[in-house]
C-alpha positions as CSV (number, residue, x, y, z in Angstrom):
1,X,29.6,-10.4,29.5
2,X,29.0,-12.9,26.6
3,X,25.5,-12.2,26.0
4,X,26.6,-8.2,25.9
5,X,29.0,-9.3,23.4
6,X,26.3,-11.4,21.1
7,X,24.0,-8.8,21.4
8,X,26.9,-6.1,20.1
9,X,27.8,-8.5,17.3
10,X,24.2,-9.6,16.3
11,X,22.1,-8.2,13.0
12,X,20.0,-5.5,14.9
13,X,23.8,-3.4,15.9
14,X,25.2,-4.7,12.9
15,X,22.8,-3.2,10.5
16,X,19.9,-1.8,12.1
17,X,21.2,1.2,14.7
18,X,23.7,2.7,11.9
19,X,21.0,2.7,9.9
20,X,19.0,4.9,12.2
21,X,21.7,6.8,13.5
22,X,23.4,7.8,10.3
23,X,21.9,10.5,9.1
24,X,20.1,10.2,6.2
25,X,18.9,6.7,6.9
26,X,17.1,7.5,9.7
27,X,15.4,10.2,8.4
28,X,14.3,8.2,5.6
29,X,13.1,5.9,7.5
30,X,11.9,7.3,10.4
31,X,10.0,10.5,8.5
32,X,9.0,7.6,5.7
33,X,6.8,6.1,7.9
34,X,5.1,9.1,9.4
35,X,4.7,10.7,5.8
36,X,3.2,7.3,5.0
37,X,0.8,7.2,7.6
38,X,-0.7,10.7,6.6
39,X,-0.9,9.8,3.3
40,X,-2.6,6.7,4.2
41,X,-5.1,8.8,6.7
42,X,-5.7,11.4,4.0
43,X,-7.1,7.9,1.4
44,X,-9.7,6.9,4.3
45,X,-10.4,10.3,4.7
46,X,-11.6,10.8,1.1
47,X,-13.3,7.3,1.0
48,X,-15.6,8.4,4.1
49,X,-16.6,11.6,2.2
50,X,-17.2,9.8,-1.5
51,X,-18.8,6.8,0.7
52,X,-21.8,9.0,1.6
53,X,-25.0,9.1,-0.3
54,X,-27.1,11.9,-1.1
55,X,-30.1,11.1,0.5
56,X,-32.7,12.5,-2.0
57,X,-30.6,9.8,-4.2
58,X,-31.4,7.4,-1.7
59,X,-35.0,7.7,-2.0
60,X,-34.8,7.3,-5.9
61,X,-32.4,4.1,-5.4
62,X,-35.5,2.8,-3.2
63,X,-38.1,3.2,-5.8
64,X,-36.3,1.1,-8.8
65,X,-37.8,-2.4,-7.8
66,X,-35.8,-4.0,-10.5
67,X,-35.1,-7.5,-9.7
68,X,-33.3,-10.7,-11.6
69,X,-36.4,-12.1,-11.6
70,X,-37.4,-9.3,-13.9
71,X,-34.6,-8.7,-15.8
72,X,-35.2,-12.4,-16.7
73,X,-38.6,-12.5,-17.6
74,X,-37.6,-9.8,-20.5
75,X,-34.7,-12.1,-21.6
76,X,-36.8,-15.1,-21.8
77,X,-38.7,-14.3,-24.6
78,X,-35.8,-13.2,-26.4
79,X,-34.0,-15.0,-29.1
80,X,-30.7,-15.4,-28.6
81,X,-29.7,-18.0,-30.7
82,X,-29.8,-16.5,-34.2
83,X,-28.2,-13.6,-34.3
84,X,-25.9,-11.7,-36.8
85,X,-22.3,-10.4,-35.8
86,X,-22.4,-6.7,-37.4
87,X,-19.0,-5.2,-37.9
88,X,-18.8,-1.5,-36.6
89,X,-16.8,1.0,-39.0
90,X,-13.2,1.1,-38.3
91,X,-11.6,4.2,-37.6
92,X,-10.2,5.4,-40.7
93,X,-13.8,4.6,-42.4
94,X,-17.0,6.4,-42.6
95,X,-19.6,5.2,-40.6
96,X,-22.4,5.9,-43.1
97,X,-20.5,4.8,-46.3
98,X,-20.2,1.0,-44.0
99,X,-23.7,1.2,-43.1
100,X,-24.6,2.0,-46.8
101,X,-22.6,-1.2,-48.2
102,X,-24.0,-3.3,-45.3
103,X,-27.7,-2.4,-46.5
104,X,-26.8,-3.0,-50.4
105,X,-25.1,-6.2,-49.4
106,X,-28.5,-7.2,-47.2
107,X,-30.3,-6.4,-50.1
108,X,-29.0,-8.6,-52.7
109,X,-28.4,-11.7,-50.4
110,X,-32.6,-10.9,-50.3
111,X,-32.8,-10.5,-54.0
């Protein structure tokens, strides 16, 4: 008889079975987590589909041999260490009136 009273008076019939039995909790809660499942389903569903290549894509994936190796042979003769920061026209501006004043200013810092 005790331990039917502690388990009467513990959290779980406490809390937990109104909660399901009232009405609106436990359909909440109940339809909740199988709305939640589909919705779940439907994600992995659409990352199968997006997930598969096309395979005449495939075969043109398989003919770019581009490597690190290759990408850093082309670096390596570059010259990264002088370089000029170039301000791009800002919205409000014209982009050909900036590049204008950018080549008169080159000019006369030649001149």
């Amino acid at each position: 008889m005790e331990r039917l009273r502690k388990l009467w008076r513990g959290r779980t019939m406490t809390f937990g079975v109104p909660l399901l039995v009232s009405t609106a909790g436990g359909l909440y809660l109940v339809g909740g987590s199988f709305g939640l499942r589909e919705f779940a389903q439907i994600r992995y569903d659409v990352h199968k589909l997006h997930g598969k290549v096309d395979p005449a894509l495939k075969e043109k994936l398989k003919q770019n041999t581009v490597t690190l190796e290759s990408e850093y042979e082309k670096l390596k003769g570059a010259d990264l260490d002088n370089w000029e920061n170039i301000r791009g026209p800002r919205l409000w501006e014209d982009s050909r009136t900036v590049q204008q004043q950018r080549r008169e200013a080159a000019r006369l810092k030649r001149e």
